[in-house]
C-alpha positions in Angstrom: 0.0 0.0 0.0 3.3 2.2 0.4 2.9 2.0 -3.6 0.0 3.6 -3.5 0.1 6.8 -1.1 4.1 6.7 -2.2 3.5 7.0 -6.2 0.0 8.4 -6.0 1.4 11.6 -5.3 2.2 11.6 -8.9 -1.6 12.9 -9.5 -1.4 15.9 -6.7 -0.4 19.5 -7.3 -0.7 18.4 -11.1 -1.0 22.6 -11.5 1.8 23.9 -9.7 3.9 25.7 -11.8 8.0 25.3 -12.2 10.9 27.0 -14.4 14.1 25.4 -16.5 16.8 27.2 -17.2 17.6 25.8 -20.8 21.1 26.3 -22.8 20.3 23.3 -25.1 17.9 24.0 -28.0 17.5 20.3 -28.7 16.2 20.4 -24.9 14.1 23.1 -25.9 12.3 21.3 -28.8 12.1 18.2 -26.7 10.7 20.1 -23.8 7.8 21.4 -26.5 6.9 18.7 -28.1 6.5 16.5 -24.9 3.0 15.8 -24.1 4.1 15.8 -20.3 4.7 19.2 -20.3 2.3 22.6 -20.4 4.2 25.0 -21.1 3.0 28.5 -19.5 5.2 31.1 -20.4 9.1 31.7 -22.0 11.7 34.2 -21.7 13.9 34.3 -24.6 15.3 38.0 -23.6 18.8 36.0 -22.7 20.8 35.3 -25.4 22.4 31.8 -24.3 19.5 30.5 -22.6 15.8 30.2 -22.5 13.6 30.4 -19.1 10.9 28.2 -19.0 7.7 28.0 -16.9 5.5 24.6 -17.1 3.8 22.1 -15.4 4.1 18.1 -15.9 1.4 15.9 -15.7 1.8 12.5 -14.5 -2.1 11.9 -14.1 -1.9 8.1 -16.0 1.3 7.0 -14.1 -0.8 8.2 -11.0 -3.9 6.1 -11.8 -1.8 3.0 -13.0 -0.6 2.9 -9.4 -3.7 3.5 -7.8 -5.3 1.1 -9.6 -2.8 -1.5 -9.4 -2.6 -0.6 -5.3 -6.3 -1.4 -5.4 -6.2 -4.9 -7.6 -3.9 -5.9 -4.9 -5.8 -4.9 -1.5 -9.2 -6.7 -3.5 -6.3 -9.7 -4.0 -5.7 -9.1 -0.3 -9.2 -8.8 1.2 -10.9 -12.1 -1.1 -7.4 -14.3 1.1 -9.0 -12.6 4.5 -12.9 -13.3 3.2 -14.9 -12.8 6.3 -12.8 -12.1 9.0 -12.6 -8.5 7.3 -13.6 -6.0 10.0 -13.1 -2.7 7.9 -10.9 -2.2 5.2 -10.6 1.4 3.0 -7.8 2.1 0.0 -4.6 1.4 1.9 -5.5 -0.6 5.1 -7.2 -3.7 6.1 -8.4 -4.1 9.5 -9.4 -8.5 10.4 -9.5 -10.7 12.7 -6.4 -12.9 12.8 -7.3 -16.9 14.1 -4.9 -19.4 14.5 -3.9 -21.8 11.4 -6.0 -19.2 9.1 -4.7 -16.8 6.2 -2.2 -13.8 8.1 -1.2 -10.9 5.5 2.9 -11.1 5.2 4.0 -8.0 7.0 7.5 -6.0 6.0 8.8 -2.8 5.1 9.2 -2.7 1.6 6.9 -2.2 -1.3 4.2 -4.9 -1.8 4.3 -6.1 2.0 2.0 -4.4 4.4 2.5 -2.7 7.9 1.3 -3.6 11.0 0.0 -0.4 12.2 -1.6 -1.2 15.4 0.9 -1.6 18.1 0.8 -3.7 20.9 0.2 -2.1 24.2 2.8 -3.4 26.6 
């Protein structure tokens, strides 16, 4: 689920607006004719270099992850079946019974957390 609030910030602040300093013209052209970018403004009144203010968008690569995140808490949830308490798009909350289905637990991408600690 990492993956999902991690990469799914791909798709926030899509608007905000930043600058390039470009030298290259090739970079330039590149820059222009890249679907990724919106171009907002240019200053050209340097000679060796061209300011540039745009904004990317990342919007697919941002719903490819959510959606994949959400395939795999669905693949997640049908293991658990009815020992699902609550569950929303990054967490599961079940009852965990002996010699039954227990999620595998880690730190990296595609393992989940165990974010209710044990009181002592």
């Amino acid at each position: 689920m990492l993956l999902n609030s991690f990469w799914g910030r791909f798709g926030m602040n899509t608007n905000k607006t930043q600058y390039k300093v470009i030298s290259n013209p090739l970079e330039w052209f590149k820059m222009v004719s890249d679907d990724q970018f919106t171009i907002h403004n240019a200053d050209f009144s340097h000679e060796n270099y061209v300011q540039v203010f745009y904004s990317t968008r990342l919007v697919v690569l941002a719903a490819f992850v959510t959606c994949h995140a959400s395939l795999k808490l669905y693949e997640e949830l049908k293991k658990i079946d009815k020992r699902v308490l609550y569950f929303d798009t990054d967490s599961i909350i079940y009852l965990r019974s002996p010699g039954q289905y227990r999620s595998i637990l880690g730190d990296y991408l595609r393992y989940f957390t165990d974010e209710i600690k044990k009181k002592g």
